[in-house]
C-alpha positions in Angstrom: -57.5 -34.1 5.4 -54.0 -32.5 4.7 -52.0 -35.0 5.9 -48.5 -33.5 5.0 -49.8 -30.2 6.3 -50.1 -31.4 9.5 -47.1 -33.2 9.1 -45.0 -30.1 8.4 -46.6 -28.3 11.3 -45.8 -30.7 13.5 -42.0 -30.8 12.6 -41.8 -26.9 12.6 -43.2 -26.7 15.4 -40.5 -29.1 16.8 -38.0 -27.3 15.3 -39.2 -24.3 17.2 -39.2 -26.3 20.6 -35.4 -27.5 20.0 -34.1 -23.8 19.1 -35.8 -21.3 21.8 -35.4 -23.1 24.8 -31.9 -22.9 23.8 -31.7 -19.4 22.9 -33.8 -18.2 26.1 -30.6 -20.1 28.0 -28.0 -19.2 26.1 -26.9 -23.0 25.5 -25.7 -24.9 22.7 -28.9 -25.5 20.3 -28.8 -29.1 19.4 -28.2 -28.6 15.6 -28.2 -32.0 14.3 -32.2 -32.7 15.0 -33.0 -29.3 14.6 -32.1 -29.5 10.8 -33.4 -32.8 10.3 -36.4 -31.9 11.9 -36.7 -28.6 9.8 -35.5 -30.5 6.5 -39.0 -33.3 7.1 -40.6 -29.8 7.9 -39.8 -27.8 4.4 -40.6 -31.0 2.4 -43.6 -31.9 3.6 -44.6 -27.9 3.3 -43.2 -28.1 -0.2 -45.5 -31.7 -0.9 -48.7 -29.6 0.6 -48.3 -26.4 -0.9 -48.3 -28.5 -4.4 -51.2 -30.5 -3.5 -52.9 -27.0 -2.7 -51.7 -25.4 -5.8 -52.0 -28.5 -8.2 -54.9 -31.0 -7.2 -57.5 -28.8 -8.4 -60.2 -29.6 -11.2 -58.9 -27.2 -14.2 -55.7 -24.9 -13.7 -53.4 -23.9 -10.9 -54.9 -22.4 -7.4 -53.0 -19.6 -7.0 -54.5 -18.0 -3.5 -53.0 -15.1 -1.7 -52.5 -17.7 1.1 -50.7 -20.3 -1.3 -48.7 -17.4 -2.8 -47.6 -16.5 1.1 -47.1 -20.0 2.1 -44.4 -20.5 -0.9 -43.0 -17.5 -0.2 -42.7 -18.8 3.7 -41.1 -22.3 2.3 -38.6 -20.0 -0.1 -37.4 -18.4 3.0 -37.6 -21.5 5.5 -35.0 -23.8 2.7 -32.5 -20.6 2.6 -32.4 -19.9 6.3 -32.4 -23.4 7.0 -29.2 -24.2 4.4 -27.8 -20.6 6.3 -28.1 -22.1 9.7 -26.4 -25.4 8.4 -23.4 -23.2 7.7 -23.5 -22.4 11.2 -24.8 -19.0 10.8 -28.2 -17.4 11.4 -29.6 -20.1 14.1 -31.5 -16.2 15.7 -33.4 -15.6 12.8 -35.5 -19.4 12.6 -37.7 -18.8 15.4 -39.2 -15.9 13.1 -38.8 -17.7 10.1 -40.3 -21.1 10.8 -43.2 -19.0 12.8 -44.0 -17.6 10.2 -44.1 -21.0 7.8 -46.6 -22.4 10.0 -49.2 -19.7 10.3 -48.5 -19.5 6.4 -49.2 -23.0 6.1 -52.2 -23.3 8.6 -54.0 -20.6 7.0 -53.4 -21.8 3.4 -54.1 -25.5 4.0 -56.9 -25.2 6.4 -59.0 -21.9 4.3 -61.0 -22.3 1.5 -59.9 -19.7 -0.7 -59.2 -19.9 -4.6 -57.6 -18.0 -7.2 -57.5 -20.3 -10.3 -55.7 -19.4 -13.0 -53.7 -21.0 -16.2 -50.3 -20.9 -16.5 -49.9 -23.5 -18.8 -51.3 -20.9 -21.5 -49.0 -18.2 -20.3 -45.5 -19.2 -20.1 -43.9 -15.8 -19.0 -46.5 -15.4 -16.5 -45.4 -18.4 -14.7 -41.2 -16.9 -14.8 -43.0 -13.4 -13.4 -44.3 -15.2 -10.9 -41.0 -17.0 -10.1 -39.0 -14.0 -9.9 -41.3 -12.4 -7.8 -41.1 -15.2 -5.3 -37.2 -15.1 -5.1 -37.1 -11.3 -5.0 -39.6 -11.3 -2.6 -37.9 -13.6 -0.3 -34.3 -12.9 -0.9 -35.3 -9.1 0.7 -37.3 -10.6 3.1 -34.7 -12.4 4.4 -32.8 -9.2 4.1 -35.0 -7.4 6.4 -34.5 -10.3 9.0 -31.0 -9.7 8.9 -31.4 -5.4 9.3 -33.9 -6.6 12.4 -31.3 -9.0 13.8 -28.7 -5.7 13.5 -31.0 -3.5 15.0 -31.3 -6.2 18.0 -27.7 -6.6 18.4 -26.9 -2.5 18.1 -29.8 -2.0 21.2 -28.4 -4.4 23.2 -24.9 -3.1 23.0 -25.7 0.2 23.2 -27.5 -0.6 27.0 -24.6 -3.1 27.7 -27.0 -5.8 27.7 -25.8 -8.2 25.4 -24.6 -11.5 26.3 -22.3 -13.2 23.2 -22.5 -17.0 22.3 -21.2 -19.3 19.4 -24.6 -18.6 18.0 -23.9 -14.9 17.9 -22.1 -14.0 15.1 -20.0 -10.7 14.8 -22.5 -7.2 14.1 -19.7 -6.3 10.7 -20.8 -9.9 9.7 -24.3 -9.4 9.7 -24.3 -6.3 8.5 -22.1 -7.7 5.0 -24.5 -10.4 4.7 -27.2 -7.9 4.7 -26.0 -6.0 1.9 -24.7 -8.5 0.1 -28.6 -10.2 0.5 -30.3 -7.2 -0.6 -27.7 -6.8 -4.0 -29.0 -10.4 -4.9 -32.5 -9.2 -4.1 -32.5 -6.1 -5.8 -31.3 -7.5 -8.8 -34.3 -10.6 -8.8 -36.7 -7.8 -8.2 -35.1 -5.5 -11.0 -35.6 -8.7 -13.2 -39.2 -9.1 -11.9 -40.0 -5.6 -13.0 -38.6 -6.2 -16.3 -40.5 -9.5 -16.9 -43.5 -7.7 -16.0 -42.9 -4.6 -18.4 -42.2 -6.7 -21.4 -44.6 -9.6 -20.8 -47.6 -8.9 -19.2 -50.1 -6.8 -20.8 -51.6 -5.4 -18.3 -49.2 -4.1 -16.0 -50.9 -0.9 -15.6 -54.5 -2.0 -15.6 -56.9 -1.8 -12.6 -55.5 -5.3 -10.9 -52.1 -4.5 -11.4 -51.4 -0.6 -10.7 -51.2 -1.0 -7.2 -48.4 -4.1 -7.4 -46.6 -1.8 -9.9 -46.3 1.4 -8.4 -45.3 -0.3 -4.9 -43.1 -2.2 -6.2 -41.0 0.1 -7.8 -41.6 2.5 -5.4 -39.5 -0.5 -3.1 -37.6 -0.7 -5.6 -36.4 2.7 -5.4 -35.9 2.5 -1.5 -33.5 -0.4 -2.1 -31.6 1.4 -4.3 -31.3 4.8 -2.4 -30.1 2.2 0.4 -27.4 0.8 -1.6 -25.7 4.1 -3.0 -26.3 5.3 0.5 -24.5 2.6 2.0 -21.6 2.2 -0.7 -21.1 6.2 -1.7 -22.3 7.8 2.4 -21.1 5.0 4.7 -24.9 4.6 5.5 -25.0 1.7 8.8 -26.4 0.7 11.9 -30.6 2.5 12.3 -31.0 4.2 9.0 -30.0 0.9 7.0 -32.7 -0.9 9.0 -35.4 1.7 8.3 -34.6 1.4 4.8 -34.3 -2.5 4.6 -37.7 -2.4 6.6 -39.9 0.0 4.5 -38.8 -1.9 1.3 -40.0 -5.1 2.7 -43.2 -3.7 3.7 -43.5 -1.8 0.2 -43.0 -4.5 -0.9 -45.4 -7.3 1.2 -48.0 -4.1 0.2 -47.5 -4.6 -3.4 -47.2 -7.9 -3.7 -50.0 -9.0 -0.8 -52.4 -6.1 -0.7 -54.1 -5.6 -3.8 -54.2 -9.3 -4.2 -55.8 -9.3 -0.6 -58.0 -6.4 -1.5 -59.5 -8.5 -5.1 -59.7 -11.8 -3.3 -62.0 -9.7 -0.4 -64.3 -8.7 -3.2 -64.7 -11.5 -5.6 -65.8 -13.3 -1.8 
């Protein structure tokens, strides 16, 4: 039985039961147990996800699911350490939702993908750049959803402001400044891959490769736009947005697509 699996759910899912309730009312969300009860969550996801990974006969079980769970825990520790800082308490409904339908799926599914990265070094740094990158703009894309919440709401005179609101200029600086740090990881990602796999452009990795820098490309165009045009407010989002989903395509799908037909 995964033990600290169910742990972690359970403490995500009382974090999740501290934070709406609070939201929904507009009231003060009672911080304190919130993060403690998130920290016991992200461990205990961190302590499963290497059981899952680890505790396997020969090699390393790298699943689509346990890929999408790290990439869940990734994001969960950042927004977590964010909200400690008193900023982006919104945003951890989504985030820890998504942690525990990564880790439910990963810890209670059978699938494998084993593999050896003890006999490919750079593999394994590919792998960890692609993580970061991949989580980094993720959490950049939460942060262009969050602006395109706040725009609607002012635009119909519906928004309601609280100390867990921060100011729309805010948000939209932390979402650049997000998506610079991601761009770069994933620039560094695309160069690992270039100059240390092999087969970058064979038949299990064209797909990753050309969606990837294909996102790439978006995130780019979004920057100059933003920097040289004064690009803001719905066509940042739609940027910020089709490069995450470029990018969950390159990244998810064709990994998605093998694992469907080894099974």
């Amino acid at each position: 039985m995964p033990v600290f699996a169910i742990l972690s759910l359970i403490a995500y899912l009382t974090s999740l039961g501290l934070i709406i309730p609070s939201l929904l009312r507009k009231k003060g969300i009672h911080r304190r147990w919130t993060l403690i009860s998130a920290t016991i969550a992200i461990v205990f996801h961190g302590i499963a996800l290497q059981q899952r990974i680890f505790d396997v006969d020969y090699g390393q079980n790298l699943s689509l699911l346990n890929i999408a769970s790290g990439a869940s825990l990734l994001i969960s520790a950042i927004m977590t350490f964010v909200a400690s800082k008193d900023r982006g308490w919104i945003l951890l409904p989504i985030v820890y939702s998504f942690s525990v339908i990564n880790l439910a799926l990963a810890s209670f599914t059978p699938w494998e993908f084993i593999t050896h990265l003890e006999d490919s070094p750079s593999l394994l740094v590919h792998i960890v750049l692609a993580l970061f990158s991949y989580a980094t703009l993720i959490i950049a894309a939460l942060y262009a959803i969050q602006i395109a919440w706040i725009d609607y709401r002012l635009k119909n005179k519906k928004l309601t402001f609280s100390p867990d609101m921060p100011p729309l200029l805010s948000i939209e600086r932390k979402c650049f400044h997000i998506t610079q740090v991601g761009v770069i990881l994933l620039t560094l990602t695309l160069l690992s891959g270039v100059l240390y796999l092999d087969n970058l452009l064979g038949q299990e990795n064209v797909h990753k490769t050309t969606l990837s820098t294909i996102a790439w490309l978006v995130y780019l165009v979004l920057l100059w736009g933003h920097y040289t045009k004064g690009w803001r407010g719905r066509k940042v989002v739609w940027f910020s947005l089709s490069g995450a989903f470029l990018l969950t395509m390159g990244y998810f799908g064709s990994r998605l697509i093998q694992e469907l037909l080894v099974r």
